[in-house]
C-alpha positions in Angstrom: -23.0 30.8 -32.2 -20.6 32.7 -29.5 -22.0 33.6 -26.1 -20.4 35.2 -23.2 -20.6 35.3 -19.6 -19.5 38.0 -17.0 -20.1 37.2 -13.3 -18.9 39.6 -10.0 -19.9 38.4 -6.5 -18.7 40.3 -3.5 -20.0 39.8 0.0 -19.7 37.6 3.2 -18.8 38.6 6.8 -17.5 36.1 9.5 -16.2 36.0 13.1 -12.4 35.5 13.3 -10.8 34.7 16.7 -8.2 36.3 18.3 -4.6 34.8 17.9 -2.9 33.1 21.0 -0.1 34.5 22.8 3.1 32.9 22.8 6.3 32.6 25.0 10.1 32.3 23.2 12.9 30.9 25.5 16.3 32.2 24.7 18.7 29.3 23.8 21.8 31.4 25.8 23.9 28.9 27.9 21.6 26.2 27.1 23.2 22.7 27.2 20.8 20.6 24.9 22.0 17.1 27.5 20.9 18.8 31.0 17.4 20.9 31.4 18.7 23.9 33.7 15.7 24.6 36.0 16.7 28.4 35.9 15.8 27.9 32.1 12.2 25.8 32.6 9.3 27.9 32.3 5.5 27.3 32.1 3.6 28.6 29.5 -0.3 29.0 29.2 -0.9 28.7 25.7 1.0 27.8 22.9 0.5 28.1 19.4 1.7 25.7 16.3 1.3 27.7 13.2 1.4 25.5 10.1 0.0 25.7 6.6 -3.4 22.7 7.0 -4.0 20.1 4.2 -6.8 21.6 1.9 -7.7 17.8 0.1 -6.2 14.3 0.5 -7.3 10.9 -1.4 -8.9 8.1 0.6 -8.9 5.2 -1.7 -11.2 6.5 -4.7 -12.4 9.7 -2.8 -10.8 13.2 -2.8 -11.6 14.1 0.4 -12.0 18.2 0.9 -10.9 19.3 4.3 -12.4 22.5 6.1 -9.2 23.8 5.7 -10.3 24.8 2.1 -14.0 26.1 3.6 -11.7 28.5 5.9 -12.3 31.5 3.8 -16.3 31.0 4.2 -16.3 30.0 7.8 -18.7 31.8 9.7 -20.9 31.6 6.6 -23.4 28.8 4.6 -22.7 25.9 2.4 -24.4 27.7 -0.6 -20.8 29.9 -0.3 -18.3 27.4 1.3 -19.0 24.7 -2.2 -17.8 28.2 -3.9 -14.4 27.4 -2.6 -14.1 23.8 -3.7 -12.1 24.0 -6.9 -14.2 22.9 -10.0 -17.8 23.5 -8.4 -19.7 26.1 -9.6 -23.4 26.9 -8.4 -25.5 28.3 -11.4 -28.2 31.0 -10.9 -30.7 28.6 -10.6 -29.5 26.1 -7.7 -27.9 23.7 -10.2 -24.0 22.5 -9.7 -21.8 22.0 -12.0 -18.3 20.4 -12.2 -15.7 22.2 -14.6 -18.5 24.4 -15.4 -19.9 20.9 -17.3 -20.8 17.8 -15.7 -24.0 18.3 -13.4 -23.3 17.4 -9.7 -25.4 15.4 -7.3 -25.7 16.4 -3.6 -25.2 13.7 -1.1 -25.0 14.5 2.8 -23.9 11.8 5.3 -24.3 9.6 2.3 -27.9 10.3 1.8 -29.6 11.8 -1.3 -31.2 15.2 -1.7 -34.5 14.8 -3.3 -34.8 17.8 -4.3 -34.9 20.5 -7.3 -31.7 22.9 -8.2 -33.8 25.5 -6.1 -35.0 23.9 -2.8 -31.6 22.2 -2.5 -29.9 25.8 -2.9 -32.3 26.4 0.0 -30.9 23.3 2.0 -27.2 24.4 1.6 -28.2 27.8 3.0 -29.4 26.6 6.2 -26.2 24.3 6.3 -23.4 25.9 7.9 -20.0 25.9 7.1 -19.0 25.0 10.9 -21.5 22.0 10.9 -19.3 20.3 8.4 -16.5 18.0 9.1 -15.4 17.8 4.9 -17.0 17.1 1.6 -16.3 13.7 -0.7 -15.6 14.2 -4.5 -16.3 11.3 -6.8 -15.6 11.5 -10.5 -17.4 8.2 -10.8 -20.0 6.9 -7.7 -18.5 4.1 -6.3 -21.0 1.0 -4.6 -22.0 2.7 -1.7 -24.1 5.2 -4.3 -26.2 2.9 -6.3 -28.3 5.9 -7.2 -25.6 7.9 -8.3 -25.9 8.8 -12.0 -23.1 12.3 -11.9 -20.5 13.2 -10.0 -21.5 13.6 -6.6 -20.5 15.5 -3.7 -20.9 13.9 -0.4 -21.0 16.3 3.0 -20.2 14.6 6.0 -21.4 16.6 9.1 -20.0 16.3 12.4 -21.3 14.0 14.9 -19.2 14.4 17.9 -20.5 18.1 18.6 -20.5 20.0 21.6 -23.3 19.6 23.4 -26.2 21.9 24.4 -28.2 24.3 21.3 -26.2 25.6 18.7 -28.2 28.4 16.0 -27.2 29.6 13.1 -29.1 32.5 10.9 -27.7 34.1 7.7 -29.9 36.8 5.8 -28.8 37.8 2.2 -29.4 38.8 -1.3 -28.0 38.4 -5.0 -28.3 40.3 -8.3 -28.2 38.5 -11.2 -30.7 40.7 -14.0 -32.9 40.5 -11.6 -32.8 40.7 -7.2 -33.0 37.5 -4.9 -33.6 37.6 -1.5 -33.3 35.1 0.9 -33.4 34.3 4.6 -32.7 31.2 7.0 -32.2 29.5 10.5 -31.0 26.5 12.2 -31.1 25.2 15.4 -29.0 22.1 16.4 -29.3 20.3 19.9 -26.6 17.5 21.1 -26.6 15.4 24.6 -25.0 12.4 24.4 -24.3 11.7 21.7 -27.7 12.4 20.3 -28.5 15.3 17.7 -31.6 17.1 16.8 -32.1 19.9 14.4 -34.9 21.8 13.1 -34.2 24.6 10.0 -36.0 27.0 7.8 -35.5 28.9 5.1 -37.3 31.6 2.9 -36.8 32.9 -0.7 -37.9 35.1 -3.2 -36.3 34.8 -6.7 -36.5 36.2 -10.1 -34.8 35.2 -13.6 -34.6 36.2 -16.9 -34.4 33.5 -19.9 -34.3 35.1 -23.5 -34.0 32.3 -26.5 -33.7 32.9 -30.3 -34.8 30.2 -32.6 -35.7 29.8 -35.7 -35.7 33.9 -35.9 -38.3 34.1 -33.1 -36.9 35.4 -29.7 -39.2 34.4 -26.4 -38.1 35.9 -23.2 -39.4 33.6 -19.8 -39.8 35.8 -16.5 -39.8 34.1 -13.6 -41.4 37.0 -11.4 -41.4 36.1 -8.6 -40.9 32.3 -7.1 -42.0 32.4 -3.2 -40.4 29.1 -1.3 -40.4 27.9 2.0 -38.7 25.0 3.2 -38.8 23.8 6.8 -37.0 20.1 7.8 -36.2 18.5 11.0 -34.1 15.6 12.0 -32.3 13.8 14.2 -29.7 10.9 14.8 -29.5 9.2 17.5 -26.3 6.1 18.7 -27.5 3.7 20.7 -23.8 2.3 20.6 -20.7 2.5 18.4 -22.2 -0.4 16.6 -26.2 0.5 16.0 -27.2 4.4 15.0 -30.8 5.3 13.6 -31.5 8.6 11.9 -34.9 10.1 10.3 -35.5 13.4 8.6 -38.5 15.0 7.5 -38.5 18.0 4.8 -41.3 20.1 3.7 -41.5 22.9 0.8 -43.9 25.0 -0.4 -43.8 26.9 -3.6 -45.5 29.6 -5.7 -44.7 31.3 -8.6 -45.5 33.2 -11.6 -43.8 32.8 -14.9 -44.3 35.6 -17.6 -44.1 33.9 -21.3 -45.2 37.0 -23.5 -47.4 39.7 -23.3 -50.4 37.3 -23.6 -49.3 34.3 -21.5 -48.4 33.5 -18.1 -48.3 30.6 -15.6 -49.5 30.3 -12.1 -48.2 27.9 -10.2 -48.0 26.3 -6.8 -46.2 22.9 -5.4 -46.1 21.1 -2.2 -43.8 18.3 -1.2 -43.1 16.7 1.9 -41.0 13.6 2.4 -39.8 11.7 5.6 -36.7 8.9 5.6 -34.9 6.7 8.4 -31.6 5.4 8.3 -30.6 2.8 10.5 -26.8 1.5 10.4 -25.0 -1.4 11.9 -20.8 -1.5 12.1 -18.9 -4.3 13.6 -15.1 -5.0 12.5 -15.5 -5.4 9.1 -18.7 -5.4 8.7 -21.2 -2.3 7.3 -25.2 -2.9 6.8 -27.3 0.2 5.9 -30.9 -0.2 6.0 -33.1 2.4 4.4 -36.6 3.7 4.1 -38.0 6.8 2.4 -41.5 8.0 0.8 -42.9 11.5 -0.3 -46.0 12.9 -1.3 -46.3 16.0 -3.6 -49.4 17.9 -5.3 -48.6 20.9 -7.7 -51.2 23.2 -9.6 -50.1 24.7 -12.8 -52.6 27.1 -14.0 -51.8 28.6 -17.4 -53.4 31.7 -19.5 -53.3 32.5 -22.9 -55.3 36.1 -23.4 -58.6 35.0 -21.6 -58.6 31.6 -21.7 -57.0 30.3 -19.1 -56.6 25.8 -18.3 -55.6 24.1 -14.8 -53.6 20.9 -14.4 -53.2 19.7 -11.2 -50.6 16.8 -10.4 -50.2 14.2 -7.5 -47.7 12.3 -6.8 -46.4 9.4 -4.2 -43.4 7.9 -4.0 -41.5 5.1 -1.9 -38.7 3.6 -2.0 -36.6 0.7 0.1 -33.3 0.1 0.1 -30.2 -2.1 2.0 -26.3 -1.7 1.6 -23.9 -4.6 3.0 -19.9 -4.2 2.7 -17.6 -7.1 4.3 -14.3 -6.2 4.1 -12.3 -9.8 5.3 -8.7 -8.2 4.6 -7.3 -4.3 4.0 -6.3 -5.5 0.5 -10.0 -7.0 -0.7 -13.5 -6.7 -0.3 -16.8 -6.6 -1.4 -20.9 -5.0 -1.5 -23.9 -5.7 -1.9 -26.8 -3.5 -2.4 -30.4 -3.7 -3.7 -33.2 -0.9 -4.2 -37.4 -1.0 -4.9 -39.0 1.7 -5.3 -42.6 2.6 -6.8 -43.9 6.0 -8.0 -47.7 6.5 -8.8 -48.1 10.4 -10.4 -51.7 11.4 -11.6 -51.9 14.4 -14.0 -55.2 15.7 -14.9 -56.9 19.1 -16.8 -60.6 19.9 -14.9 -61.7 22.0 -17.0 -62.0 19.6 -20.0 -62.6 16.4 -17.5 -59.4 14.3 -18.4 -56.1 12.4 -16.1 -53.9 10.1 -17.1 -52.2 8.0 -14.7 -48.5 6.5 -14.5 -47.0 4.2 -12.5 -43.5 3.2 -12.2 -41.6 0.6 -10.2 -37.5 -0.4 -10.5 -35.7 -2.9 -8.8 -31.9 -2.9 -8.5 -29.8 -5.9 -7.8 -26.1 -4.7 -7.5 -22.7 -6.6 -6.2 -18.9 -5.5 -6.4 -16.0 -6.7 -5.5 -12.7 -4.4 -4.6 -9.1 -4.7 -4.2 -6.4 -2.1 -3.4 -2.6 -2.4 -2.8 0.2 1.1 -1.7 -0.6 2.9 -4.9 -3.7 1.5 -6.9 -7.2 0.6 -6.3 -9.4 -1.4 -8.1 -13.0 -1.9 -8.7 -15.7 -4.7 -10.7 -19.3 -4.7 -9.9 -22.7 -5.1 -12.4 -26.2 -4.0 -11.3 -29.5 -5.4 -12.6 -31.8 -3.0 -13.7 -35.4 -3.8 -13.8 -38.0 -1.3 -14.7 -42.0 -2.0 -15.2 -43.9 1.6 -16.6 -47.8 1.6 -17.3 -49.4 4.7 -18.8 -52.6 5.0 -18.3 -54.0 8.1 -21.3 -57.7 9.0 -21.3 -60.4 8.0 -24.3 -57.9 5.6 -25.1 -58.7 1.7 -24.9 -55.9 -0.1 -23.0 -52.7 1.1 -20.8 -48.9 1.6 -23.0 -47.2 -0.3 -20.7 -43.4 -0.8 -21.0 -40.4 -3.6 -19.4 -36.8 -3.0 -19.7 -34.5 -5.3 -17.9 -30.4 -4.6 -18.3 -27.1 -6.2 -17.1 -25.7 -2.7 -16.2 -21.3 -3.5 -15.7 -19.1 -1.4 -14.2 -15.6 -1.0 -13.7 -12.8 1.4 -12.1 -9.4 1.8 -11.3 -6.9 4.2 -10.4 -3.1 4.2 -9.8 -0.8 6.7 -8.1 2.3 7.2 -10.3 3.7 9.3 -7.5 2.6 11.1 -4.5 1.9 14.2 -7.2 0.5 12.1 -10.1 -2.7 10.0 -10.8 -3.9 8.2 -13.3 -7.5 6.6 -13.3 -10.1 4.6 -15.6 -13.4 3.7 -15.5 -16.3 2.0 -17.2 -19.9 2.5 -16.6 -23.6 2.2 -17.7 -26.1 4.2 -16.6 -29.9 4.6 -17.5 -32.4 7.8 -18.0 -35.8 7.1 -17.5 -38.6 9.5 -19.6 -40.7 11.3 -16.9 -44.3 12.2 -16.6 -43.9 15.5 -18.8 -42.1 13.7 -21.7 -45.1 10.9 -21.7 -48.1 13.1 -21.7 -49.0 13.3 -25.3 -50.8 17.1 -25.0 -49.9 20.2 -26.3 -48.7 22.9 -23.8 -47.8 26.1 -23.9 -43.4 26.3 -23.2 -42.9 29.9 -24.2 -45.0 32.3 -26.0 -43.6 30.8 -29.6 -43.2 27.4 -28.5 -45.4 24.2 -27.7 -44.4 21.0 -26.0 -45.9 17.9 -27.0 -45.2 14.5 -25.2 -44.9 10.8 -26.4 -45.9 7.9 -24.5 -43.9 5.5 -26.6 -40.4 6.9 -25.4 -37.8 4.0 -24.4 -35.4 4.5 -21.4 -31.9 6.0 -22.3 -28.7 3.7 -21.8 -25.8 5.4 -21.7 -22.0 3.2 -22.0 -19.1 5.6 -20.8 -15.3 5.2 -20.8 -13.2 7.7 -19.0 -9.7 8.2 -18.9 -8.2 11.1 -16.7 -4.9 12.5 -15.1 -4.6 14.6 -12.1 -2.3 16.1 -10.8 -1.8 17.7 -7.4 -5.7 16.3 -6.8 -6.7 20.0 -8.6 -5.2 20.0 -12.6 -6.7 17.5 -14.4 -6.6 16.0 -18.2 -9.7 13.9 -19.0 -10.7 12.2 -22.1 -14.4 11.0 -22.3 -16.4 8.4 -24.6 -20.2 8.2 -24.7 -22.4 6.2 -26.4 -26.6 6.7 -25.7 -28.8 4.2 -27.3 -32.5 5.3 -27.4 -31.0 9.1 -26.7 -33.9 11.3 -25.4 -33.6 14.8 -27.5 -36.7 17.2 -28.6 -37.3 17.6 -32.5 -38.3 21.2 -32.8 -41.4 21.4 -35.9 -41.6 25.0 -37.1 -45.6 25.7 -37.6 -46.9 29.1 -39.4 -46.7 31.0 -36.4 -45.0 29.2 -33.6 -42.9 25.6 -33.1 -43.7 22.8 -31.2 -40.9 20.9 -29.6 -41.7 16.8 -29.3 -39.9 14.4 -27.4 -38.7 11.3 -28.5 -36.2 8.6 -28.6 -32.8 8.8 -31.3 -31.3 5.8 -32.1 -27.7 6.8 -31.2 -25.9 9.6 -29.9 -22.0 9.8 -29.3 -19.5 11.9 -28.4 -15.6 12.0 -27.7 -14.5 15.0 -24.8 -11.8 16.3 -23.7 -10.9 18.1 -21.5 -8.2 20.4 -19.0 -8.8 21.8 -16.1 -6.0 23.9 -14.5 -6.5 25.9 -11.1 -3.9 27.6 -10.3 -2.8 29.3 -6.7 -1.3 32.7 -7.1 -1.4 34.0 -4.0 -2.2 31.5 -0.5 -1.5 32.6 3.2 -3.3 33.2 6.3 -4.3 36.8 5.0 -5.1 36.2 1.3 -6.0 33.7 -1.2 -6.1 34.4 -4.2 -6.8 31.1 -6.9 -7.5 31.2 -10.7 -9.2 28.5 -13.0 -8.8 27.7 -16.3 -11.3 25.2 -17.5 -11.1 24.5 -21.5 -13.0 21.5 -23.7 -13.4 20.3 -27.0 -16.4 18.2 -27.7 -16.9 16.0 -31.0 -21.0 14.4 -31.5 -22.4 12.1 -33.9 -26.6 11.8 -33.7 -28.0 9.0 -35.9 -31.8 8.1 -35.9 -35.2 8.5 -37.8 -37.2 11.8 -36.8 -40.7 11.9 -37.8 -39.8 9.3 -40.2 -37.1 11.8 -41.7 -33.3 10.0 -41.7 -30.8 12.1 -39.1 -27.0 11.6 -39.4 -25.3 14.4 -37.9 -22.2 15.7 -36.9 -20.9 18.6 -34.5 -18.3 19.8 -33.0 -18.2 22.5 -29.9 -15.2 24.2 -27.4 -16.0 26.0 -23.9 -13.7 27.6 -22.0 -14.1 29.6 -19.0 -11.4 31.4 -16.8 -12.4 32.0 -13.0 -10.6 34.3 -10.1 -11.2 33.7 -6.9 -9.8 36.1 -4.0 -10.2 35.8 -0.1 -8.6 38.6 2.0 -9.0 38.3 6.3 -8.9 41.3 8.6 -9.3 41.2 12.4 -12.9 40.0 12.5 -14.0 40.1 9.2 -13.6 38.7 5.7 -14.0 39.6 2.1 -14.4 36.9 -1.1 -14.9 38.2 -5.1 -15.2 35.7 -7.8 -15.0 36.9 -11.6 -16.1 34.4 -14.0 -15.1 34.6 -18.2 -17.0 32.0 -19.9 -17.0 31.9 -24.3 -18.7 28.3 -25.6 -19.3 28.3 -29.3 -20.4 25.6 -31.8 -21.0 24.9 -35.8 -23.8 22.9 -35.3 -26.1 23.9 -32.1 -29.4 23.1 -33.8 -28.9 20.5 -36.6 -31.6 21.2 -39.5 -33.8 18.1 -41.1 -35.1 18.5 -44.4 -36.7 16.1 -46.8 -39.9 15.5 -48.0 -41.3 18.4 -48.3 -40.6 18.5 -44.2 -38.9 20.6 -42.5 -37.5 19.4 -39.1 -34.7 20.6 -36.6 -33.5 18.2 -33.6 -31.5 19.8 -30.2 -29.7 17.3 -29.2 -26.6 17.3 -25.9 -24.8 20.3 -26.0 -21.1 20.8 -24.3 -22.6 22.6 -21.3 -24.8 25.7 -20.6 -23.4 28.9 -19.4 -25.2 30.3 -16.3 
């Protein structure tokens, strides 16, 4: 299976200030011992003109510098991350890294809680000016216990000018189908104290067509109304004690098409509200957090004339610390710890049912760091705790569940020269089933396909090695190993006149990666920039299990390789960025078939990425 991407953007306008005047002194009769006062003159601006430093490392972080946002300033987030090689943003909201790892969004080290869509939203009202740089981390390091990905961490600016700053942006995209979307920001400083309020609006469409098992469903999102509003601010009582608090607030609707005689209704609210509260003094860091979130959605669903509705709420809290103590600048070490508790209640009134879960994890973590000129090192483990109790109607007794891992970790990295580095790491991670894969009822996924749930799925534990060279902080050679016990896939059942995906657990999955990425500058001064990507991988999988008490032991093998150009061209006041995006990802073994029996049963199971 061979599929093929072609992507054009072009837009964006900014301000551009006007260059500074200069004065030249003539070095005739000049004596470079004695300072002639016939030769001394004054002059009211001077310019340095030199070429800024678009990335540096500090310690495990590659650390991108507005100098690489320059061609977006003036505009959003949503298009400065554009600029930041590697990142892609998908049509959806969701980054990517490389065009396949998926990235998580931190800003001032502080999770988004948020889907692809409404955190699309939050970049938009972000604006590139408000940022002072961005943190890449291959691997999340002990101040992101949370951290699954690779993450991206914005740091905004705290020492801003004071008195109200705003910031609007209006704009729209066309991908199959128009987007539209508007926002505004409003930032206050005295003081050292800042306060900002935002809001953002947007309408969005997409087109999905899949082909399986010879029937092809298309999914139209027609339209997908969202507002988000949040508010905030941070205020230092002292260089040593700073509290912060946020508040964000979404409402959604939409209305998905699945076939001529099926379509979904459906509409979400969320709010949530956190406070930070930090403490630095010498060598000492202590973070203390606090965050909960309510939510309530309403999927109503039709099928010709009959029609169901499921309504969902949710609570969530969580509490958290974070202590470093650094005693030298060649060792240290953190501690951090996390409880959290979610309570979701899913329910169909029509028919008179709910079934309840509730979830609670506690995280134990501690790790201890060195570092020398060239090398840093890292060894920490994290207990994982987990307690799940289902709660399914007309059913005696609640399917409860306890996990509790030893989680290690390790990193290092060494700089072979100022050009060249070389890094390792080890880590375990976890995926938890969520309420949709633990609801045992049949629901409609497409016009063709059903989903069915399982209450008895086990949490994922994935154990990754990773080897990679970079070079320049841009190319890069990587070479991955992953091994998932209790994989969660979806065994698709082909039924006369539809299929019915189910969730469930596989006993392992495993696969070898590598992979190149090569960005390459052809064209880089203060007029134009003009930057293209090369990302290419080869990925090898082996899936072993029992399906529906049918024997899997598979094998597949998959390449992707996307080439991107990126151009940026300045004049006077305004500014111009393209991108075009090739992307080709093929595979022998996409969906691997089952049979045996007299069953027959296909399983989906990770793919090498998915083209946007």
């Amino acid at each position: 299976m061979i599929r093929s991407l072609f992507t054009i953007c072009l837009f964006s306008i900014a301000a551009k200030g006007k260059a500074l005047s200069t004065y030249v002194c003539s070095n005739e009769h000049t004596a470079f011992d004695t300072l002639r006062v016939s030769k001394t003159q004054v002059l009211s601006t001077v310019e340095v003109t030199a070429r800024a430093q678009t990335s540096r490392y500090d310690g495990r972080k590659m650390i991108i510098t507005p100098a690489a946002l320059r061609a977006a300033k003036g505009g959003s987030m949503a298009e400065g991350l554009k600029f930041v090689p590697g990142v892609e943003i998908g049509s959806q909201g969701e980054l990517k890294l490389n065009g396949l790892s998926t990235l998580e969004v931190y800003v001032d080290g502080h999770p988004l809680r948020m889907n692809p869509q409404e955190r699309l939203a939050y970049l938009q009202t972000l604006a590139v000016d408000e940022v002072e740089g961005i943190e890449l981390l291959l691997e999340p390091s002990a101040e992101f216990p949370d951290a699954k990905a690779p993450l991206l961490n914005i740091r905004r600016k705290r020492g801003e000018a004071q008195g109200v700053k705003g910031y609007s942006q209006v704009g729209t995209s066309h991908q199959h189908l128009w987007a539209e979307q508007a926002s505004t920001r409003v930032n206050f400083a005295h003081r050292g104290q800042q306060a900002y309020v935002y809001y953002n609006v947007s309408d969005h469409r997409n087109l999905e067509t899949t082909t399986l098992l010879g029937r092809t469903d298309s999914l139209l999102v027609d339209n997908r109304l969202t507002h988000l509003l949040g508010a905030g601010c941070r205020l230092t009582f002292s260089p040593q004690h700073s509290l912060q608090w946020q508040t964000i607030g979404t409402w959604t609707r939409e209305h998905t098409l699945l076939g001529a005689q099926h379509h979904n209704d459906l509409m979400h609210r969320n709010g949530n509200a956190a406070l930070y509260y930090e403490w630095k003094r010498l060598r000492n860091v202590l973070r203390l957090n606090a965050e909960g979130a309510l939510a309530h959605s309403g999927l109503e669903r039709f099928a010709g004339q009959v029609s169901s509705y499921n309504p969902t709420d949710s609570r969530f809290y969580l509490l958290s610390f974070y202590f470093r103590h650094n005693p030298s600048e060649r060792w240290g070490a953190a501690f951090n710890g996390s409880y959290q508790h979610l309570h979701s209640e899913l329910s169909e009134q029509r028919q008179n049912w709910a079934l309840t879960l509730q979830e609670r994890q506690l995280k134990l973590s501690a790790y201890v760091h060195w570092s020398g000129p060239n090398w840093y090192a890292e060894v920490g483990n994290m207990s994982f705790a987990t307690w799940r109790t289902l709660r399914l109607p007309g059913v005696s007794g609640d399917h409860t569940r306890r996990d509790w891992q030893q989680l290690p970790y390790v990193y290092a990295h060494c700089d072979l020269t100022p050009q060249y580095r070389v890094e390792f790491s080890y880590r375990n991670t976890f995926q938890l089933p969520n309420l949709r894969d633990l609801t045992p009822y049949a629901t409609q996924a497409s016009a063709s396909a059903l989903r069915t749930g399982n209450p008895e799925l086990r949490t994922a534990y994935e154990h990754r090695w990773r080897l990679s060279v970079s070079y320049l902080r841009a190319a890069q050679l990587e070479l991955t190993y992953q091994d998932t016990r209790d994989a969660l896939v979806d065994a698709i059942v082909p039924q006369p006149t539809s299929y019915a995906f189910r969730r469930l657990n596989l006993e392992s999955s495993r696969y070898v990666r590598a992979l190149l990425a090569l960005p390459l500058p052809l064209v880089n001064n203060r007029r134009m920039a003009w930057t293209a990507s090369t990302y290419f991988a080869q990925q090898w999988q082996w899936d072993k299990g029992a399906v529906l008490d049918e024997k899997l032991d598979e094998q597949q093998h998959s390449w992707y390789l996307r080439h991107r150009h990126t151009l940026s061209w300045k004049k006077a006041w305004y500014f111009i960025w393209a991108t075009l995006t090739i992307a080709r990802c093929a595979t022998d073994c996409s969906v691997c078939s089952l049979k045996g029996g007299g069953k027959s049963v296909r399983v989906t199971t990770l793919g090498i990425g998915e083209l946007q």
